[in-house]
N, CA, C and O of each residue as an XYZ file, in Angstrom:
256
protein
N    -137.787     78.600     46.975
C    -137.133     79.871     46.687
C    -135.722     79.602     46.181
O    -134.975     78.814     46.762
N    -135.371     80.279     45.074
C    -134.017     80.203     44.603
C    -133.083     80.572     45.568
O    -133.180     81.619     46.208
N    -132.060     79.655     45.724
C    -130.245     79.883     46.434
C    -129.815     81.027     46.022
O    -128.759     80.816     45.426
N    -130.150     82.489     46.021
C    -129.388     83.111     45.267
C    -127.742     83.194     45.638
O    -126.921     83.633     44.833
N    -127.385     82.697     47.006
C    -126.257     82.786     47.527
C    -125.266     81.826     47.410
O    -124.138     81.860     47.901
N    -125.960     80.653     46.471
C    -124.893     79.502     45.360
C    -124.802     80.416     44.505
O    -123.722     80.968     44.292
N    -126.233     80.836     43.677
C    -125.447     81.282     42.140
C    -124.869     82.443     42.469
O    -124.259     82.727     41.438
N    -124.641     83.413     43.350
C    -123.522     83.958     43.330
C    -122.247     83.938     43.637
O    -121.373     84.788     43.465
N    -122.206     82.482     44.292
C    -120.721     82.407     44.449
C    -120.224     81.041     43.056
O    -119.156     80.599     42.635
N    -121.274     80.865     42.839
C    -120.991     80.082     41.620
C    -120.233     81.077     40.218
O    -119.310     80.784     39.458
N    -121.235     82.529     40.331
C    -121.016     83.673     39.344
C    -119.422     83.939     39.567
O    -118.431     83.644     38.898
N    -119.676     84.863     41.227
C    -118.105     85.353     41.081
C    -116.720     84.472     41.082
O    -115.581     84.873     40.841
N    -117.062     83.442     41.350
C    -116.072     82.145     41.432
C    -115.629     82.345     39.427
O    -114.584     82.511     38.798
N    -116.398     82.273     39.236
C    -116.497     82.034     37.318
C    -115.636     83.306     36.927
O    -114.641     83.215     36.208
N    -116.174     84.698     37.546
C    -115.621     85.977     37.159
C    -114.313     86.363     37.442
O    -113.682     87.213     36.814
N    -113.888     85.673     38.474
C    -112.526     86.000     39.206
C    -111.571     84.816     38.258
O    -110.376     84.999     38.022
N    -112.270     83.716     37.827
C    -111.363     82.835     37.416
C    -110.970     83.340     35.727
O    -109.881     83.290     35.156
N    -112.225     83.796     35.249
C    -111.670     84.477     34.028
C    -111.369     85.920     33.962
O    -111.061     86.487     32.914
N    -111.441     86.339     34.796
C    -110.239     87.736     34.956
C    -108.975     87.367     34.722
O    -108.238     87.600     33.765
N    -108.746     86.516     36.116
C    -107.016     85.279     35.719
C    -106.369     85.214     34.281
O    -105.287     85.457     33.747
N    -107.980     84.621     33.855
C    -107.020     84.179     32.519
C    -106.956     85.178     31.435
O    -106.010     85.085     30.653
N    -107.730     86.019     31.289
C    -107.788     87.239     30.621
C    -106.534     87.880     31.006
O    -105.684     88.245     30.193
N    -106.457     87.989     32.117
C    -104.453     88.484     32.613
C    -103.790     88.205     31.893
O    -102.929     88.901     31.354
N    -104.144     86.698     31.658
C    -103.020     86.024     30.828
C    -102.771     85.611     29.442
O    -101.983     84.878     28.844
N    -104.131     86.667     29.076
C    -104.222     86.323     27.377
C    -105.137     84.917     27.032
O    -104.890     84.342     25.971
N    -106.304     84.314     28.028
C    -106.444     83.322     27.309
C    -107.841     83.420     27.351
O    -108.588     82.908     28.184
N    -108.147     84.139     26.357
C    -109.703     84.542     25.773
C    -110.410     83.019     25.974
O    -111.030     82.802     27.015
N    -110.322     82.231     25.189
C    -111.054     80.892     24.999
C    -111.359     80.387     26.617
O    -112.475     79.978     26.937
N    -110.209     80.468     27.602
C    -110.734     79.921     28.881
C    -111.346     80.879     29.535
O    -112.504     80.566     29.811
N    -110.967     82.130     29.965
C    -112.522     83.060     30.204
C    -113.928     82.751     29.866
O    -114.942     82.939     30.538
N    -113.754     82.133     28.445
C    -115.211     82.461     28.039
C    -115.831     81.118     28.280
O    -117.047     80.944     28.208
N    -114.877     80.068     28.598
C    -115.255     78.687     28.871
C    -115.541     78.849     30.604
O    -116.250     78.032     31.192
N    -115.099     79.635     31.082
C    -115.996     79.353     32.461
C    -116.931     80.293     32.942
O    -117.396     80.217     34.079
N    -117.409     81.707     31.647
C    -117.962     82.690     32.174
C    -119.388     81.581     31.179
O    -120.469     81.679     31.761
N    -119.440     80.818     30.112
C    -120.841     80.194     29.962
C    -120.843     78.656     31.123
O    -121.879     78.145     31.550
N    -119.621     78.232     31.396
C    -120.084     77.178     32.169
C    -120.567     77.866     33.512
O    -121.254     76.993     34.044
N    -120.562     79.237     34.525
C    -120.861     79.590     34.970
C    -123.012     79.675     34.730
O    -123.988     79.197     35.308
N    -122.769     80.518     33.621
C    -124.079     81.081     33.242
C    -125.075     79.305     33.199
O    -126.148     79.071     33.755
N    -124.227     78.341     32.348
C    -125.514     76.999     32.646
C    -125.812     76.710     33.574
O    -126.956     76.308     33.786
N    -124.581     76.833     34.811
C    -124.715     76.052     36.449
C    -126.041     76.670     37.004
O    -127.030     76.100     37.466
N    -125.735     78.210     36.800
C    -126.529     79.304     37.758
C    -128.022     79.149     36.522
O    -128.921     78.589     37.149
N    -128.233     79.291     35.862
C    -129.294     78.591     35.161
C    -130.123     77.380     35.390
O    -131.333     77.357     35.616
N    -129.368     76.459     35.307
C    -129.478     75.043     35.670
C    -130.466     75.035     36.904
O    -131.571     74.492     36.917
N    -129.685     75.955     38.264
C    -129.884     75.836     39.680
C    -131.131     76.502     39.581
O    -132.197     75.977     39.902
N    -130.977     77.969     39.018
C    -132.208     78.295     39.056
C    -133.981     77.473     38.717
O    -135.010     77.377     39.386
N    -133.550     77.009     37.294
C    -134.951     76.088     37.343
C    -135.244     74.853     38.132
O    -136.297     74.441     38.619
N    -133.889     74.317     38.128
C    -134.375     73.314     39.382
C    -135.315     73.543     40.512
O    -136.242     72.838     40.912
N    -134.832     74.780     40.971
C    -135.286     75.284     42.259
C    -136.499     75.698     42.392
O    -136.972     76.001     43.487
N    -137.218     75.765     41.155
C    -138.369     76.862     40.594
C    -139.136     75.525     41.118
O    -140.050     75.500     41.942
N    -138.436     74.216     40.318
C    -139.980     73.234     40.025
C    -139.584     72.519     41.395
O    -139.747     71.308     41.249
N    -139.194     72.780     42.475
C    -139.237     72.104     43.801
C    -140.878     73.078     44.601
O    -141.676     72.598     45.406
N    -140.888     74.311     44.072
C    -141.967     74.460     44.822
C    -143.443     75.272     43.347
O    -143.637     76.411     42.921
N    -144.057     74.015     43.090
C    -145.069     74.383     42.078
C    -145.939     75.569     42.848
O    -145.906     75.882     44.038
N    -146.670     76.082     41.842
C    -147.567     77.035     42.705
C    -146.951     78.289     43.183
O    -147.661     79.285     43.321
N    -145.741     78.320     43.435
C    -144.978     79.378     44.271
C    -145.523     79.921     45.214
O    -146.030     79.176     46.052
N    -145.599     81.195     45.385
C    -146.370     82.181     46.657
C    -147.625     81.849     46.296
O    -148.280     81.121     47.042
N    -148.068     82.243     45.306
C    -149.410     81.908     44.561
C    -150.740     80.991     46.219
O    -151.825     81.252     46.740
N    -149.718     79.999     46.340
C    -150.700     78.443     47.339
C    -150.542     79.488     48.552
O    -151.638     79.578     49.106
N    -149.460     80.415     49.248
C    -149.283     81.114     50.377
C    -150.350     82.224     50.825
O    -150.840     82.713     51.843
N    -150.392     82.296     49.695
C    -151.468     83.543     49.663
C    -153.272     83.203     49.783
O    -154.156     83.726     50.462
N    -153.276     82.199     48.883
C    -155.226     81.794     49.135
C    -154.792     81.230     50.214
O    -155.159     81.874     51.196
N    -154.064     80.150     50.527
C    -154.075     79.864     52.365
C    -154.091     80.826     53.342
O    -154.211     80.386     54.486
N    -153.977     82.386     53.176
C    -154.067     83.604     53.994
C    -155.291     83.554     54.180
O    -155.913     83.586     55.242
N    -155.793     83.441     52.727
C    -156.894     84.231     53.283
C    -157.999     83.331     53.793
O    -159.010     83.820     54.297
């Protein structure tokens, strides 16, 4: 199951840091940590996918 509680502190970590710089006029670094944000939380996500093949899918015929 995905961390959703990294990629969101991975997200708002990213959002708060380019608010900062948007304060401060610096378009280019906002946007450099609102996509390095978006690859991390990306990244994490598929990782996480292919740790469990099958997903619920195997949980479920084992029910029954």
């Amino acid at each position: 199951m995905p961390n959703y509680q990294k990629m969101y502190a991975i997200a708002f970590n990213a959002i708060s840091d380019a608010l900062e710089e948007l304060d401060n006029l610096n378009i280019g670094m906002a946007k450099d940590y609102l996509k390095k944000a978006q690859i991390q939380t990306e990244e994490l996500y598929i990782s996480q996918g292919e740790e469990e093949p099958g997903g619920s899918g195997n949980s479920e015929a084992s029910a029954e």
